[in-house]
Every structure is written in structure tokens, then in C-alpha cells.
C-alpha positions in Angstrom: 0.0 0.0 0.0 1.2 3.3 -1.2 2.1 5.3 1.9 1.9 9.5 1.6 3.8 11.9 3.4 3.3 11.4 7.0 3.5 15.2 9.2 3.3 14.6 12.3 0.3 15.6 15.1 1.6 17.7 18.0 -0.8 19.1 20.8 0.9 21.9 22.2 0.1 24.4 24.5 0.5 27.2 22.6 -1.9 28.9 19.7 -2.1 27.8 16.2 0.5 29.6 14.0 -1.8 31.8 11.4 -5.5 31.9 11.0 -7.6 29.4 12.7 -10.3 27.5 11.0 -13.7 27.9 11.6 -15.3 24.4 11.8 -18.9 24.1 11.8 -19.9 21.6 14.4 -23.2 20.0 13.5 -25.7 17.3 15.1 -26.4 14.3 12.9 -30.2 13.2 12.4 -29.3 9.1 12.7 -31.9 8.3 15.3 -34.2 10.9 13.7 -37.6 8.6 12.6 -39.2 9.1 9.0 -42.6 8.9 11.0 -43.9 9.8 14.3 -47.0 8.5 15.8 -49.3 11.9 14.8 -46.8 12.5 11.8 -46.4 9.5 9.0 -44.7 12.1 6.3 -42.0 14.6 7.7 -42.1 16.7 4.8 -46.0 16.8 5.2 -45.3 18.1 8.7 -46.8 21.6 10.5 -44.2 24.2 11.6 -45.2 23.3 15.2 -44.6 19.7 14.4 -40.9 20.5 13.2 -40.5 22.7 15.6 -41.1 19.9 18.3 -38.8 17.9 16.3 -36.1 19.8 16.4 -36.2 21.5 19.5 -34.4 19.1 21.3 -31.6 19.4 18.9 -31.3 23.1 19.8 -31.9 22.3 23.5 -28.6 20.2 23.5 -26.7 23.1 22.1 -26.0 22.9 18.4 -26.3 25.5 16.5 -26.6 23.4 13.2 -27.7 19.7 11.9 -27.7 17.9 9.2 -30.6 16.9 7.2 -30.7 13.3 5.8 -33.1 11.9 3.2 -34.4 9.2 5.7 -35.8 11.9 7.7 -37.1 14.6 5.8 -36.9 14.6 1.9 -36.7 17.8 1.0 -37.3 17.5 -2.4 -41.0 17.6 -1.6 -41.2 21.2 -0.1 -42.6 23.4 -2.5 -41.2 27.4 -2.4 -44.2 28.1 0.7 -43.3 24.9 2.7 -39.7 25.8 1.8 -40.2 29.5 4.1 -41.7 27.8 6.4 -39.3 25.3 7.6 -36.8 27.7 7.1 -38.7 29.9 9.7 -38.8 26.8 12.1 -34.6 26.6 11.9 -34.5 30.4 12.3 -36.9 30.4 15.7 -34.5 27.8 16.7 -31.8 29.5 15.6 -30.6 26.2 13.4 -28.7 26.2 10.6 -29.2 23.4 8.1 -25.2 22.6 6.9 -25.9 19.6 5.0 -28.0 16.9 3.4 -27.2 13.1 3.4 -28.4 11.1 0.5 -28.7 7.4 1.6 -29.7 4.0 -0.3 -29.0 6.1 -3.5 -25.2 4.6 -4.6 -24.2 5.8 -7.9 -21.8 2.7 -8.5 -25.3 0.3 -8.4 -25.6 0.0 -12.4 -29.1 -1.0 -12.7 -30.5 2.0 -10.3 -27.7 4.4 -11.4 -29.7 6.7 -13.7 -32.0 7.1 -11.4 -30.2 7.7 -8.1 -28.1 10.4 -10.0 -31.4 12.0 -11.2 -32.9 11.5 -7.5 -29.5 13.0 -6.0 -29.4 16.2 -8.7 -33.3 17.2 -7.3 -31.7 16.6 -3.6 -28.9 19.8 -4.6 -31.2 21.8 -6.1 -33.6 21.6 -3.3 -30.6 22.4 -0.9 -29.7 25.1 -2.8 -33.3 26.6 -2.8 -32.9 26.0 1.6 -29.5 27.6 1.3 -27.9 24.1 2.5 -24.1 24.3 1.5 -23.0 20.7 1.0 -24.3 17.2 0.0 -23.5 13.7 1.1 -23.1 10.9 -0.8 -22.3 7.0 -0.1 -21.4 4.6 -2.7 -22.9 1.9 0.3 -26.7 0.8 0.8 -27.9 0.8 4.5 -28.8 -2.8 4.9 -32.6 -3.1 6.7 -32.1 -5.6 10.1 -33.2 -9.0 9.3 -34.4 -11.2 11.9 -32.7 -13.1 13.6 -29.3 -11.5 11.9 -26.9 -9.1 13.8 -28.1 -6.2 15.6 -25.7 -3.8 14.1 -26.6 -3.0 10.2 -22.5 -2.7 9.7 -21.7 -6.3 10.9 -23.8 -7.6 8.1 -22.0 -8.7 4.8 -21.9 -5.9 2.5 -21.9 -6.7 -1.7 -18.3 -5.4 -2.6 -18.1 -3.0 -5.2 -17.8 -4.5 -8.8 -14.3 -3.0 -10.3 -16.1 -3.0 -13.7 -18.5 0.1 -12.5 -15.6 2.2 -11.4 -15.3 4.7 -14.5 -19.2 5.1 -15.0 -19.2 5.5 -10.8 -16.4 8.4 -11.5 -18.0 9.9 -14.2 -21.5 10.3 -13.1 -19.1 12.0 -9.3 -17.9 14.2 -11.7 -21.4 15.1 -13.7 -23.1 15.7 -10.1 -20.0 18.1 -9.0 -20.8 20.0 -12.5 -24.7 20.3 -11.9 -24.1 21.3 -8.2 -21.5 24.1 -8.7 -23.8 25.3 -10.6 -26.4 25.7 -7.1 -23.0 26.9 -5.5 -23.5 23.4 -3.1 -20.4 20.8 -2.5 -20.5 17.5 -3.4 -18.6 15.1 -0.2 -18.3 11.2 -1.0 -18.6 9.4 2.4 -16.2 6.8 3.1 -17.1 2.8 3.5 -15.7 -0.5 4.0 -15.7 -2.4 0.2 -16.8 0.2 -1.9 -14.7 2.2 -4.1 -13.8 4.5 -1.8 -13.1 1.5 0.9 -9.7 2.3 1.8 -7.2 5.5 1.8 -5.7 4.6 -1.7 -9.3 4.3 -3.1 -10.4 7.4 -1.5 -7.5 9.0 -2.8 -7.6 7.6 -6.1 -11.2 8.6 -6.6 -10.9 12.2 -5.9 -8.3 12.3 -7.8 -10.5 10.6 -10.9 -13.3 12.9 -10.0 -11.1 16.0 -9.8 -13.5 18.6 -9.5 -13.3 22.1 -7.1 -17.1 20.9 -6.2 -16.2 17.5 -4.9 -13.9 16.0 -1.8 -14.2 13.4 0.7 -15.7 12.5 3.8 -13.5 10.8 5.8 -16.0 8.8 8.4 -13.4 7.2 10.4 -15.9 5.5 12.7 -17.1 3.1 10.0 -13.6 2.2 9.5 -12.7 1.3 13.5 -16.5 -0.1 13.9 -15.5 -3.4 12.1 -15.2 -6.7 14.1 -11.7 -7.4 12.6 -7.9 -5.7 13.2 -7.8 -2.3 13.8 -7.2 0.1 11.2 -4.9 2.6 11.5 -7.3 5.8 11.9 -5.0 8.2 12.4 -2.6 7.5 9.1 -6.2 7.7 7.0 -7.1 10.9 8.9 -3.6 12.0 8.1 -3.7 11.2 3.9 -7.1 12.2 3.5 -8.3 15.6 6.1 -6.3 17.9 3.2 -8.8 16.5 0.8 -12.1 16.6 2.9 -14.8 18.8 2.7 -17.3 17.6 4.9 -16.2 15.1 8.2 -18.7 12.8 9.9 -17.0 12.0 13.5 -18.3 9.3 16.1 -16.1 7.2 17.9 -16.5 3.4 19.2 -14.9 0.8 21.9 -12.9 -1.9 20.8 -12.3 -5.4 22.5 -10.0 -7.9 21.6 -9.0 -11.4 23.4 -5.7 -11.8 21.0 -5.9 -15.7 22.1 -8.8 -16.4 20.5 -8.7 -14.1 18.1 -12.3 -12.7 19.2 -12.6 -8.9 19.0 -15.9 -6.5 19.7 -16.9 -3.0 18.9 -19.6 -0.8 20.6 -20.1 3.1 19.9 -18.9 5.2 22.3 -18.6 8.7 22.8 -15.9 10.8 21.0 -14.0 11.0 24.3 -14.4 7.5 25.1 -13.5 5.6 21.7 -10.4 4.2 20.5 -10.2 7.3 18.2 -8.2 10.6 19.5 -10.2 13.4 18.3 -8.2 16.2 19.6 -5.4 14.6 18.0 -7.4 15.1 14.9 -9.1 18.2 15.1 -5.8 20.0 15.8 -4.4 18.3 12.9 -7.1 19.7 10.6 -7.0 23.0 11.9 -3.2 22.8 11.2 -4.2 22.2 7.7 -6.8 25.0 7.1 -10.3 23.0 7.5 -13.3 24.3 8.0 -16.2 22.9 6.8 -18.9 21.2 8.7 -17.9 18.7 11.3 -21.0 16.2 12.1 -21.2 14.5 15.3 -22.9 11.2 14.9 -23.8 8.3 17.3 -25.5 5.3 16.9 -27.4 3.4 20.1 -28.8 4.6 23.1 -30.1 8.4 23.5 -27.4 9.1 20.7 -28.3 13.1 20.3 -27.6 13.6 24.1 -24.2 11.6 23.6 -23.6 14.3 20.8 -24.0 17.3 22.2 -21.4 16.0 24.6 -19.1 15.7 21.9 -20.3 19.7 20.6 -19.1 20.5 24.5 -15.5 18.2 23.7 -14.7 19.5 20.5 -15.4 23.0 21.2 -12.8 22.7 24.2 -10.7 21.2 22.0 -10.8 24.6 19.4 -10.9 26.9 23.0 -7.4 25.6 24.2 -6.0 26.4 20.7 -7.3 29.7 20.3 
């Protein structure tokens, strides 16, 4: 494996040399239901109904979330609904900083067309809410089926089919041409065996894409969440954080009983995983980032667990001020 440059990560007590990036730190919307029990259709919602919804969000102290496609499509809010959740952010003084497009993998031949059409309406919408960035996966988010594993990433995934990687690449690059056009970013989340599985792939795909609209997302978490060896998370943070343009960050436990060879995951907060965070956050302030950092976290009351991690990191940017 080609290995790049490697600077090295120093946390020192004194301020960032130069001018310090201004990452936005943002909740994710993972445990966010498509329905509620007075509510089957979020889009369909009232203002006071989204206003319930998202309070909570506000409550915990973020000042911005992200908007994924399994909670609200916002392809279906017409210019009036449009003002009015936009009013609904505003009153809780909410910023939306992205939109996640899920199940809608552009290197899936048969369903390509159409998940590229599906994923041009999702930028134009977010450009009509004034929503900055868009992210993509080249992974499906497999349903839980009974009786399998609880965790949707410790089912087997289909690996990505090497004879889809240039139409995958070109219809990257036709998506970053449509949405500079809206003035929104393209960011291509990375997974575990797709084309974008591994640091070299990653790398290798942006630089394929090459386009000032696109970069990468460099989701460590789904990296470190897998039951096998652990990956090196910093080296990947390292090679990829001067190409990234939108960061999802969670953090998990991991086990291992080297006799048997037997090793566990759980999610964990960002302070509590195996993952270093202010390791990495001063790294990519080093390096001039600032674009939206997501906190995510699977299990449990997972938004209270992020707004923990909104508390941590903004530390983290206080003591190197």
C-alpha cells in the first residue's frame, strides 16, 4: 500500500500559527424517525410539528444539523413549505449545513440513472434552503433482518464490482458540475468495500473525480467499527483531512481477546473511543479545515451523547485559540 507523506500531530500548549479555521460543528439526524405516531410524512409536517422535532436538537446546544433523506426529503417542499421550515430553523436559531443522501449509490448499475437524477433534485432543493453541501455514499444501509446481527454494519456488504468504477467516476464528476452550478459541495462518504473503501481508493477517486465541487468525507468510525484488526485511523485521517470537505465523526470501543482471536466494537462517545479526536481536530486545523464537522452516534439516547461531543470539541478549538 502506497504510503503519503506522514506530518506529524503535536498538541501543544500554545496557539495555532496563522489563522484558525472555523469548523462548523453540527448534530447528525441518525436516530431521527421518518414517522412519528401523529406524523407518518415529515415533509407533510406543520411548523409546530418540526418545531417539536427539532427543538431538542437546539436544546442540546447545536447551532446546526444535518438533514438526511431518511428523515425529511426535502425534495418535496414546495417554495411556501420551503419559508416555512426555514422559519422553524430560524426560531431555533438552526442552521441546516448539509444533506445526506442514503440507499441512493451511484456505482449500483441498474438503479444508477435514477439515483443520479434523484440525488441532482436533492442539490437543487438544498440550494433553494440555502444548504451548502451534500453527502453521498457509494454503500446501501442494509434493513435488520431477523434473527441477523443487531448492528446493520456487521452484516456482509456486496463489494463494489471494479467493472463500474469509471461510470461511478463519471457520473461523481457530472453531479459536482450540476451542483456548482447551485453553489452546493458535493462530499463522498467513506465505506468498508466500496470504491472509496480504503485510503488509496479514496484518494484515487478524488483524484479521478477532480472537481473544485467535490472532496471526501472521511468517516473514520465506520472504519474502527469493524469486528476485525484495527485500522490505522490516524494514518487515514492524516492522507485524507487535506482532501475533505465535509467530516462525519463518532467514535467506538474496541475489545480484543488476541488468544482467540475474538474482537468486539460498541459506539462510544468521542471522548471515550479508540479514536483521538483532539489529535485530529488540531491536525485539521493545522491544515486549514473548515467545513462542517458532524457528530454522529448510533445506540442509546445518541443526540444527548452528541451534544457531549459539541461541549468536547469546542474545548478542543478553545485551548488552541
Amino acid at each position: 500500500m502506497t504510503q503519503f507523506p506522514r506530518p506529524t500531530i503535536d498538541i501543544v500548549p500554545t496557539a495555532i500559527l496563522g489563522s484558525l479555521g472555523e469548523p462548523v460543528f453540527a448534530a447528525g439526524m441518525l436516530q431521527f424517525p421518518s414517522s412519528y405516531s401523529n406524523c407518518h410524512d415529515v415533509a407533510a409536517a406543520t411548523p409546530e410539528q418540526w418545531y417539536r422535532m427539532l427543538k431538542p436538537v437546539a436544546v442540546e446546544g447545536f447551532k446546526a444539523l444535518e438533514i438526511s433523506n431518511g428523515w425529511l426529503d426535502i425534495r418535496k417542499l414546495e417554495d411556501g413549505r420551503r419559508s416555512e421550515f426555514a422559519g422553524v430553523l430560524a426560531d431555533l436559531d438552526l442552521t441546516a449545513i448539509g444533506c445526506v443522501v442514503a440507499n441512493r449509490s451511484l456505482a449500483d448499475r441498474g438503479s444508477r440513472g435514477s439515483h443520479l437524477e434523484f440525488t441532482k433534485d436533492v442539490i437543487a432543493s438544498a440550494s433553494r434552503l440555502h444548504i451548502p453541501y451534500v453527502c453521498l455514499g457509494l454503500h446501501s444501509m442494509v434493513p435488520r433482518q431477523p434473527g441477523g446481527p443487531f448492528w446493520f454494519w456487521n452484516q456482509r456488504q456486496t463489494a463494489a464490482d471494479p467493472q463500474e468504477w469509471d461510470q461511478t467516476v463519471a457520473a461523481l464528476r457530472q453531479l459536482s458540475v450540476y451542483a456548482e452550478d447551485f453553489g452546493v459541495r458535493v462530499s463522498l462518504e467513506l465505506f468498508p468495500d466500496t470504491f472509496v473503501g480504503s485510503t488509496n481508493d479514496a484518494r484515487r477517486m478524488f483524484d479521478a473525480v477532480d472537481h473544485p465541487s467535490f472532496g471526501l468525507n472521511p468517516d473514520l468510525g465506520n472504519f474502527v467499527r469493524l469486528q476485525s484488526d484495527m485500522v490505522d485511523w490516524e494514518q487515514m485521517a492524516l492522507d485524507l483531512l487535506p482532501v475533505t470537505n465535509y467530516w462525519h465523526v463518532k467514535n467506538y470501543a474496541y475489545l480484543e481477546h488476541p488468544q482467540t482471536g475474538l474482537t468486539l466494537t460498541h459506539p462510544a462517545a468521542l471522548t471515550t473511543g479508540v479514536i483521538n479526536y483532539r489529535r485530529l481536530l488540531t491536525f485539521a486545523l493545522q491544515v486549514g479545515y473548515a467545513g462542517p464537522v458532524i457528530i454522529e452516534h448510533y445506540g442509546g439516547d445518541g443526540l444527548a451523547v452528541s451534544g457531549d461531543g459539541l461541549r468536547y470539541l469546542g474545548r478542543v478549538v478553545e485551548a488552541l485559540s
